[in-house]
TORKOL-4160 file (C-alpha; in steps of 0.2 Angstrom, whole numbers, padded with zeros to 4 digits, m for minus):
287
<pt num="1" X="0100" Y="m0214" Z="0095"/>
<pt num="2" X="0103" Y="m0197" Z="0089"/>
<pt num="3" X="0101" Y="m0201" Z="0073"/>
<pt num="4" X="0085" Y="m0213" Z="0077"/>
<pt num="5" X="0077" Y="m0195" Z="0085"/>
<pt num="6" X="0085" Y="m0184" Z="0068"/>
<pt num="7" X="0074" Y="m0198" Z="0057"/>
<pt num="8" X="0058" Y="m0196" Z="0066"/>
<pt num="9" X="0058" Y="m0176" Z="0067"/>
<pt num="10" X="0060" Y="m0177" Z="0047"/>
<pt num="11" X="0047" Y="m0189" Z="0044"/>
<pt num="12" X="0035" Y="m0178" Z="0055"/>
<pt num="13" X="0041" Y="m0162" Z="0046"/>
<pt num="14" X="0037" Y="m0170" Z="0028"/>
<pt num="15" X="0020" Y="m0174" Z="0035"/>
<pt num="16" X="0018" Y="m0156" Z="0040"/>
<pt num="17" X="0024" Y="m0151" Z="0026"/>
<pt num="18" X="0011" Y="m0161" Z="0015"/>
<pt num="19" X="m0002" Y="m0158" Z="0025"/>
<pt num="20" X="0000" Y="m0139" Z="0024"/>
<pt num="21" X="0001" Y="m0140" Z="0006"/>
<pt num="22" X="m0012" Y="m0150" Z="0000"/>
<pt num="23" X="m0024" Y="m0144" Z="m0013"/>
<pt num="24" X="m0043" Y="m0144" Z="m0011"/>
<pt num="25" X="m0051" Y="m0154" Z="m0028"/>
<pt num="26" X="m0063" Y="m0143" Z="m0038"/>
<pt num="27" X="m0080" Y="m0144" Z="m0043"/>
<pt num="28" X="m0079" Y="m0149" Z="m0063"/>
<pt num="29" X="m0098" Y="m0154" Z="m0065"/>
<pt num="30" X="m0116" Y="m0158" Z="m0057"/>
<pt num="31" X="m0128" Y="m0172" Z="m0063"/>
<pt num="32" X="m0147" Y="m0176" Z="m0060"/>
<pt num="33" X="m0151" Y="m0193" Z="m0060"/>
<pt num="34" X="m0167" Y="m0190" Z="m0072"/>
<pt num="35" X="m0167" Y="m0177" Z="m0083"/>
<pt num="36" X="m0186" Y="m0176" Z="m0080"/>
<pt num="37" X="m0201" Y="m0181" Z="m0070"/>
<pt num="38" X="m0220" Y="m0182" Z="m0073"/>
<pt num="39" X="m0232" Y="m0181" Z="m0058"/>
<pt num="40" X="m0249" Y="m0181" Z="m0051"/>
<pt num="41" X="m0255" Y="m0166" Z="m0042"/>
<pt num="42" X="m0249" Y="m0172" Z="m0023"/>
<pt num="43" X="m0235" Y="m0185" Z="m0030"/>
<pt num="44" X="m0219" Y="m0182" Z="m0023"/>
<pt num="45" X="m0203" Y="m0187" Z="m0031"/>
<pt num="46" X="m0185" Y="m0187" Z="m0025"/>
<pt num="47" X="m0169" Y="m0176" Z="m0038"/>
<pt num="48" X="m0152" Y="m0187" Z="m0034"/>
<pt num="49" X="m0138" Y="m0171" Z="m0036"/>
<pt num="50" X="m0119" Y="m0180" Z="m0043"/>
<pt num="51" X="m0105" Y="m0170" Z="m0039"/>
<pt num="52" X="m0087" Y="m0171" Z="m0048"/>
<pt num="53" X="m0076" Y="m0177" Z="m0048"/>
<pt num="54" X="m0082" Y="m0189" Z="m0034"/>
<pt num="55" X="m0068" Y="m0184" Z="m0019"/>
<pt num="56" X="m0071" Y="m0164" Z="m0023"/>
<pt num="57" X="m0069" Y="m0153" Z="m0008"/>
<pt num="58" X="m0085" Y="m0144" Z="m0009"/>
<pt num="59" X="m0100" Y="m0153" Z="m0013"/>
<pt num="60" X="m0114" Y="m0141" Z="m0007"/>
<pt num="61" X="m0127" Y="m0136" Z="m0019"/>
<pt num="62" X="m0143" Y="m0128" Z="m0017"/>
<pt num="63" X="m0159" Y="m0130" Z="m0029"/>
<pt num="64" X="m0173" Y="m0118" Z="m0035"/>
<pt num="65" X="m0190" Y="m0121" Z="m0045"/>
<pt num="66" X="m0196" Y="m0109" Z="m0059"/>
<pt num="67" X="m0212" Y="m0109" Z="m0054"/>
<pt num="68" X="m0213" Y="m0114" Z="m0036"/>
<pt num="69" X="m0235" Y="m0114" Z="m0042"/>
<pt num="70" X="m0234" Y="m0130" Z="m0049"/>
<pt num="71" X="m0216" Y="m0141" Z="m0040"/>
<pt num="72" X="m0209" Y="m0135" Z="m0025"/>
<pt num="73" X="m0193" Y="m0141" Z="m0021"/>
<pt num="74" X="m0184" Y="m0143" Z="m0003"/>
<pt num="75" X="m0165" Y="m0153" Z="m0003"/>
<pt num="76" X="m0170" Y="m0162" Z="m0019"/>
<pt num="77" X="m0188" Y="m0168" Z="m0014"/>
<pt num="78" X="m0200" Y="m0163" Z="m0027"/>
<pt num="79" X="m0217" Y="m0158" Z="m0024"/>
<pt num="80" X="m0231" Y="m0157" Z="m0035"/>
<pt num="81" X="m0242" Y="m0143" Z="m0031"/>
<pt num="82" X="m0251" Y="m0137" Z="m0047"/>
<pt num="83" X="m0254" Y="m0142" Z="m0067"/>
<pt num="84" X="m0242" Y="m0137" Z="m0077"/>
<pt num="85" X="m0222" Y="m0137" Z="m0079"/>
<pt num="86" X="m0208" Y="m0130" Z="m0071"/>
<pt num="87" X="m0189" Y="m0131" Z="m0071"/>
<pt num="88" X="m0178" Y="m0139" Z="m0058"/>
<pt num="89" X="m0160" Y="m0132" Z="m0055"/>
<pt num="90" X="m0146" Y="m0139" Z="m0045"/>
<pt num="91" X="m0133" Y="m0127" Z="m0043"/>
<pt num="92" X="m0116" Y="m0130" Z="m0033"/>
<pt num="93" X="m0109" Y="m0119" Z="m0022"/>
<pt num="94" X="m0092" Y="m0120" Z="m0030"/>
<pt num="95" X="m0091" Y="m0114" Z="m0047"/>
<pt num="96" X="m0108" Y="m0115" Z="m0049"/>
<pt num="97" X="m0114" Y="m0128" Z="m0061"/>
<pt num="98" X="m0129" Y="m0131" Z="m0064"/>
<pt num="99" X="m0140" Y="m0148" Z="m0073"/>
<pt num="100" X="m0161" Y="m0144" Z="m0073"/>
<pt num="101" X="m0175" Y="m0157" Z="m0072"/>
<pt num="102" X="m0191" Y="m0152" Z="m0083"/>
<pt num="103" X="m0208" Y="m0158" Z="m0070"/>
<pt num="104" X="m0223" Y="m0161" Z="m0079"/>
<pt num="105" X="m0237" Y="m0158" Z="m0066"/>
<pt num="106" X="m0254" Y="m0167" Z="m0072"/>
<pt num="107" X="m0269" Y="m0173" Z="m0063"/>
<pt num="108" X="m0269" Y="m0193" Z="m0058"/>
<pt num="109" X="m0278" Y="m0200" Z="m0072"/>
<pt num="110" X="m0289" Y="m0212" Z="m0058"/>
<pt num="111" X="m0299" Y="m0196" Z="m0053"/>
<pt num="112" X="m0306" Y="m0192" Z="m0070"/>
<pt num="113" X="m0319" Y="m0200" Z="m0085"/>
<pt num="114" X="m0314" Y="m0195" Z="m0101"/>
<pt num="115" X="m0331" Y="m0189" Z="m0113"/>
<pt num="116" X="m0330" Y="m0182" Z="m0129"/>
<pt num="117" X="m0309" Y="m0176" Z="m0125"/>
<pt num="118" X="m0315" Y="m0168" Z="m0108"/>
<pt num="119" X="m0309" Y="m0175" Z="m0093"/>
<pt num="120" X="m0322" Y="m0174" Z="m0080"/>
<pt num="121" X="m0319" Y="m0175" Z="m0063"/>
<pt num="122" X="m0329" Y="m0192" Z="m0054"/>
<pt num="123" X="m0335" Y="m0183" Z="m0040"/>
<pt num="124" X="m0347" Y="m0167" Z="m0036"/>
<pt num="125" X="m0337" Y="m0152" Z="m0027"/>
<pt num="126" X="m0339" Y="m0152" Z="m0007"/>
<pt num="127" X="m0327" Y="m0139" Z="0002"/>
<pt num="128" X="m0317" Y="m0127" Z="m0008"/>
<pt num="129" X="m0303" Y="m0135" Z="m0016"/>
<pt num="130" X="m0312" Y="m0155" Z="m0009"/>
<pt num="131" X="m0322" Y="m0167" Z="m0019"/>
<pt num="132" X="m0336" Y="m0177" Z="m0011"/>
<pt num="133" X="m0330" Y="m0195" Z="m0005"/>
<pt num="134" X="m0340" Y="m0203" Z="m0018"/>
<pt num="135" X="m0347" Y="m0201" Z="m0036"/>
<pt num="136" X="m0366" Y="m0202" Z="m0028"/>
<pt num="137" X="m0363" Y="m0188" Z="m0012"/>
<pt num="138" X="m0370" Y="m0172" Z="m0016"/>
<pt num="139" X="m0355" Y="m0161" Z="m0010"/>
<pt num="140" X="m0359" Y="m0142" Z="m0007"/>
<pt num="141" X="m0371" Y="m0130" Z="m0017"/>
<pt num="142" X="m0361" Y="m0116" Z="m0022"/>
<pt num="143" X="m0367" Y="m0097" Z="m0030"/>
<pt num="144" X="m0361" Y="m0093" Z="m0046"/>
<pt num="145" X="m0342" Y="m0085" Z="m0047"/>
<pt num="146" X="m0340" Y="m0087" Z="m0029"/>
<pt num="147" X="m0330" Y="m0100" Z="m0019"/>
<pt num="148" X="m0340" Y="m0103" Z="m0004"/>
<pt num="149" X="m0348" Y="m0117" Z="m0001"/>
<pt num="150" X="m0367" Y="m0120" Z="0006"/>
<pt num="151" X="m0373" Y="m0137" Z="0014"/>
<pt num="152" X="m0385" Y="m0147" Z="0004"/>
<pt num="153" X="m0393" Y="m0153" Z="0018"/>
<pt num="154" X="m0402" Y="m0144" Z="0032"/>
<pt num="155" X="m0397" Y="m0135" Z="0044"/>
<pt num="156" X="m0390" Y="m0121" Z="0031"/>
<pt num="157" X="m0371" Y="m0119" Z="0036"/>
<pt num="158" X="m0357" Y="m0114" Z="0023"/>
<pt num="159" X="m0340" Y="m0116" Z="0021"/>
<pt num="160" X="m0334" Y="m0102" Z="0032"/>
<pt num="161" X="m0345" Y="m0108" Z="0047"/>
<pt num="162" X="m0360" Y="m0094" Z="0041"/>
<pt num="163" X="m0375" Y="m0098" Z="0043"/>
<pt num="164" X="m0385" Y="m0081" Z="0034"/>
<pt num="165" X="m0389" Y="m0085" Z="0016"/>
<pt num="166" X="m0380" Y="m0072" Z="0004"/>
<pt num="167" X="m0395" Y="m0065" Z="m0007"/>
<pt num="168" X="m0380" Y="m0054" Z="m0018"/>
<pt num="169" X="m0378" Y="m0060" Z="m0034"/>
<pt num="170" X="m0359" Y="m0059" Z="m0038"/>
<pt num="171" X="m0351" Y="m0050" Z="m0055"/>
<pt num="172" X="m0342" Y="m0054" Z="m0069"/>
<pt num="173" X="m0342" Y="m0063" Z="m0087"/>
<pt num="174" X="m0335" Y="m0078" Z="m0081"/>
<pt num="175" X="m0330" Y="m0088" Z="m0065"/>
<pt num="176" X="m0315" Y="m0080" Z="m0060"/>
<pt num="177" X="m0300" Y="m0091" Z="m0055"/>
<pt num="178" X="m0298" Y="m0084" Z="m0037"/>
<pt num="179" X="m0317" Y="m0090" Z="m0033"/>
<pt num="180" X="m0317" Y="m0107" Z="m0042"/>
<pt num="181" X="m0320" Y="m0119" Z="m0027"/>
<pt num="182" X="m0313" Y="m0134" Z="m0038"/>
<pt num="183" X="m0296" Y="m0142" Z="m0033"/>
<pt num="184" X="m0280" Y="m0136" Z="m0040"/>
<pt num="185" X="m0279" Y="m0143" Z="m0057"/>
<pt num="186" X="m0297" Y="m0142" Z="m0060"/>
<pt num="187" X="m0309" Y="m0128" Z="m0065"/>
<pt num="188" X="m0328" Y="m0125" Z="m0067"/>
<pt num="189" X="m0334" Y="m0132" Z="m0085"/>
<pt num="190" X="m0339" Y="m0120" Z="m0101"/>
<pt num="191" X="m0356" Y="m0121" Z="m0109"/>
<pt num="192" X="m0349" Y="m0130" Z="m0122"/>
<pt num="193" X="m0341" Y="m0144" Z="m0112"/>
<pt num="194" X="m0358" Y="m0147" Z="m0103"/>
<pt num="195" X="m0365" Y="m0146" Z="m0117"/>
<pt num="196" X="m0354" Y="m0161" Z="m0126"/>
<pt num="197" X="m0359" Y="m0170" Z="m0110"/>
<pt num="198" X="m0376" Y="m0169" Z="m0115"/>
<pt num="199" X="m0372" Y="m0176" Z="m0131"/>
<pt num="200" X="m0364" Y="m0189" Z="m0127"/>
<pt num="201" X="m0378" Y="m0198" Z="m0122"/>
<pt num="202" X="m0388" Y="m0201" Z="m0102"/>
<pt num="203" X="m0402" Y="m0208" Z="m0094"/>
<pt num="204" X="m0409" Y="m0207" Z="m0078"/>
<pt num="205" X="m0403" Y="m0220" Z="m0065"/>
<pt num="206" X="m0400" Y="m0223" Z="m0047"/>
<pt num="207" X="m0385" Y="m0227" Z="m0039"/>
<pt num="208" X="m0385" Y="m0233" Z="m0016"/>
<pt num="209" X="m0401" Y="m0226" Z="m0018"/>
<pt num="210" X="m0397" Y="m0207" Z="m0025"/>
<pt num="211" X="m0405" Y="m0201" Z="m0039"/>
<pt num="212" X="m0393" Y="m0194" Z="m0053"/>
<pt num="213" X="m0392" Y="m0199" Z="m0072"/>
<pt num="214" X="m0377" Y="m0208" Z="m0079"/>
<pt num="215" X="m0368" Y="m0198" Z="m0094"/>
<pt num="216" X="m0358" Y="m0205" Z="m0109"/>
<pt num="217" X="m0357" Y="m0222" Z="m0113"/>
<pt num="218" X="m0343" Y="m0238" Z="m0115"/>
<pt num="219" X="m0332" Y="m0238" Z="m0102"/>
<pt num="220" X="m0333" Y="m0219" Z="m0102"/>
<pt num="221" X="m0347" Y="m0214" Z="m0090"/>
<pt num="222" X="m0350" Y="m0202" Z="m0077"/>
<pt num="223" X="m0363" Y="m0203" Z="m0063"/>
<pt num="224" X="m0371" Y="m0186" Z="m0058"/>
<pt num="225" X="m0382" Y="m0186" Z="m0043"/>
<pt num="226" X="m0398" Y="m0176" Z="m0042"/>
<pt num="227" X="m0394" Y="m0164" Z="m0028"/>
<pt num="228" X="m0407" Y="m0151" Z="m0029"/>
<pt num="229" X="m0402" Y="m0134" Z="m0026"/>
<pt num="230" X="m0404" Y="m0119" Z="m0013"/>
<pt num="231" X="m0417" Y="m0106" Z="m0020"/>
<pt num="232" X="m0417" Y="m0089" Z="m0022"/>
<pt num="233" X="m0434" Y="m0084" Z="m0016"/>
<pt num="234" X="m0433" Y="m0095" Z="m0002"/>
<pt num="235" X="m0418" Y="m0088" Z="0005"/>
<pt num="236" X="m0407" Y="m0100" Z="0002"/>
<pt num="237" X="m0420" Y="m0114" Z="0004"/>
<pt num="238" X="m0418" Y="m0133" Z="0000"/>
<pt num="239" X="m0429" Y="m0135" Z="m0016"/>
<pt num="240" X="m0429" Y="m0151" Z="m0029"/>
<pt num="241" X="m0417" Y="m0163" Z="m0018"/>
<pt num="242" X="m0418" Y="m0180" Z="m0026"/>
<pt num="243" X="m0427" Y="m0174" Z="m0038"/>
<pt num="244" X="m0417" Y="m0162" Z="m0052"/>
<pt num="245" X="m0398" Y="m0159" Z="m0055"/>
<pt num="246" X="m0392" Y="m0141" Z="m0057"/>
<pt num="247" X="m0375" Y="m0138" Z="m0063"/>
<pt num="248" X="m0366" Y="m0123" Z="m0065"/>
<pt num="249" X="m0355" Y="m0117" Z="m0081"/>
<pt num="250" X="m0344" Y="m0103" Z="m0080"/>
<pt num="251" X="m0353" Y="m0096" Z="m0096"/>
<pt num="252" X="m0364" Y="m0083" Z="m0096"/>
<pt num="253" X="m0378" Y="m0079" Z="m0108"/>
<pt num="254" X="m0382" Y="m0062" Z="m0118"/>
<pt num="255" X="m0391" Y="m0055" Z="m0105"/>
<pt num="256" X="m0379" Y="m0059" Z="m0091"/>
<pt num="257" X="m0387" Y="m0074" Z="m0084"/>
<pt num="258" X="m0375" Y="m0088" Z="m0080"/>
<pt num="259" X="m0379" Y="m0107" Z="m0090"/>
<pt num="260" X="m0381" Y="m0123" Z="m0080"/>
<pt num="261" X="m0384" Y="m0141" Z="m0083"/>
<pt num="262" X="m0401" Y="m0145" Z="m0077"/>
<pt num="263" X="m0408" Y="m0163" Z="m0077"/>
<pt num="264" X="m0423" Y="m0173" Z="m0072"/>
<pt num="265" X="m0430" Y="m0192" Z="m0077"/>
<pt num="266" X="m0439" Y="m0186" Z="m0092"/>
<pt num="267" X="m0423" Y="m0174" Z="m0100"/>
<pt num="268" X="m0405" Y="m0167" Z="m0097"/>
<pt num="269" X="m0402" Y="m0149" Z="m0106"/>
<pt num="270" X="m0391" Y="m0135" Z="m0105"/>
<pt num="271" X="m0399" Y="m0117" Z="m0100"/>
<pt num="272" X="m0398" Y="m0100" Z="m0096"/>
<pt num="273" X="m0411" Y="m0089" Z="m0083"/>
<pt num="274" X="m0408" Y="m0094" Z="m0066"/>
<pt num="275" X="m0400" Y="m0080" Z="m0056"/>
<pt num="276" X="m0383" Y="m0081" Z="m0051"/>
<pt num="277" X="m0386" Y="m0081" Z="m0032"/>
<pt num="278" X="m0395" Y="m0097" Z="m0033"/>
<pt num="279" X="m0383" Y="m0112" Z="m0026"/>
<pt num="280" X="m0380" Y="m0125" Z="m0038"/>
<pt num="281" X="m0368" Y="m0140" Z="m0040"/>
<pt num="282" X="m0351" Y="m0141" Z="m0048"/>
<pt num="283" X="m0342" Y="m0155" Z="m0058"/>
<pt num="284" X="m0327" Y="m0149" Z="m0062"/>
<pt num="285" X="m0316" Y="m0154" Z="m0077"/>
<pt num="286" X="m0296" Y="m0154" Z="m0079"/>
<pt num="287" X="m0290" Y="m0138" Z="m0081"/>
């Protein structure tokens, strides 16, 4: 019996013994399951993070964007926030290794017609940073380089809840970034993109009973309605509805006055002359 007790102490020293000196396995390496991703503005995509070897001790990592503007990342769920590209790193908490994913941020290809190698978007612009539902609404009127938007239908209301039309005409050479009202990814057009619009052929149509006219031709066609515009001299007044398209550029003539895409049934041209306080429509291209 004694010996039967001797045995059994020993066999629980040695476990003791192992258990106090076992090693902890270290981190020799970190993987990515893809070593890139392309994405639409909005996608979301999931980033799998391998640790070796497999039974390592510590497998915590953390991961970090290089420019958190166009992917964000949050415990390895990617998420496209603007155009562009931008570096996904996995870095473990032991020894820090790291393995990156390059994300390509683009915009979804069913939201824009190709014309002439610009990509225009389908729609008119409504609220800052919205499209209109469909290719025939007329969105919002907005001023020239500002990023509030003006109902175009009565009663007058903008985007802020205002309802006081702003007779100020805003500065600059060009729309500025911080008051473009298109969605992230797009931006207001040049003159020389409206004007390759032009070129690529229109004619006047009507589409659910909205007049517009249809631009380019083939398979490659954009439908812009004839909105109107809110006038200067009539304080922000409805004028043309149904009748002419105003579109602005984010060009600006010699003498300071902004161009714009103006259309009827008889012609579509690209001008300068209208003042910049004047509320037109925007179609926005891919940035």
């Amino acid at each position: 019996m004694k010996r039967y007790f001797t045995f059994i102490a020993l066999v629980f020293t040695l476990i003791a013994v192992t258990t106090t000196c076992k090693k902890d396995i270290q981190v020799t390496e970190v993987t990515l399951n893809t070593p890139s991703l392309t994405l639409a503005v909005g996608e979301m995509e999931t980033l799998i993070a391998t640790v070796f070897p497999h039974d390592a001790t510590n497998k915590t990592v953390s991961w970090t964007s290089s420019n958190t503007d166009v992917a964000m990342i949050t415990n390895g769920i990617v998420t496209a926030k603007g155009i562009g590209s931008s570096t996904i790193t996995v870095t473990t908490e032991e020894g820090n290794y790291t393995a990156t994913c390059t994300v390509m941020v683009t915009v979804h290809s069913t939201e824009w017609v190709e014309i002439s190698g610009v990509k225009w978007a389908k729609w008119n612009v409504d609220m800052p940073g919205t499209f209109a539902a469909k290719p025939e609404d007329a969105g919002m009127f907005y001023q020239w380089n500002r990023n509030v938007g003006w109902s175009s239908t009565d009663p007058i209301i903008n985007s802020n809840g205002g309802i006081t039309w702003d007779q100020t005409a805003a500065e600059g050479t060009t729309w500025e970034r911080e008051n473009d009202p298109c969605p992230t990814g797009w931006r207001v057009p040049t003159i020389s993109e409206l004007e390759s619009l032009v070129d690529a052929g229109n004619q006047w149509t009507m589409i659910n009973d909205v007049n517009g006219r249809i631009f380019g031709s083939d398979d490659h066609t954009l439908f812009l309605p004839a909105a109107g515009h809110r006038c200067i001299n009539l304080v922000g007044g409805l004028h043309y509805v149904d009748t002419i398209g105003y579109y602005w550029s984010s060009s600006i003539d010699v003498a300071s006055y902004p161009y714009n895409l103006n259309f009827r049934d008889i012609s579509a041209t690209v001008l300068s002359g209208s003042g910049r306080s004047a509320g037109f429509s925007i179609r926005c291209v891919v940035e």
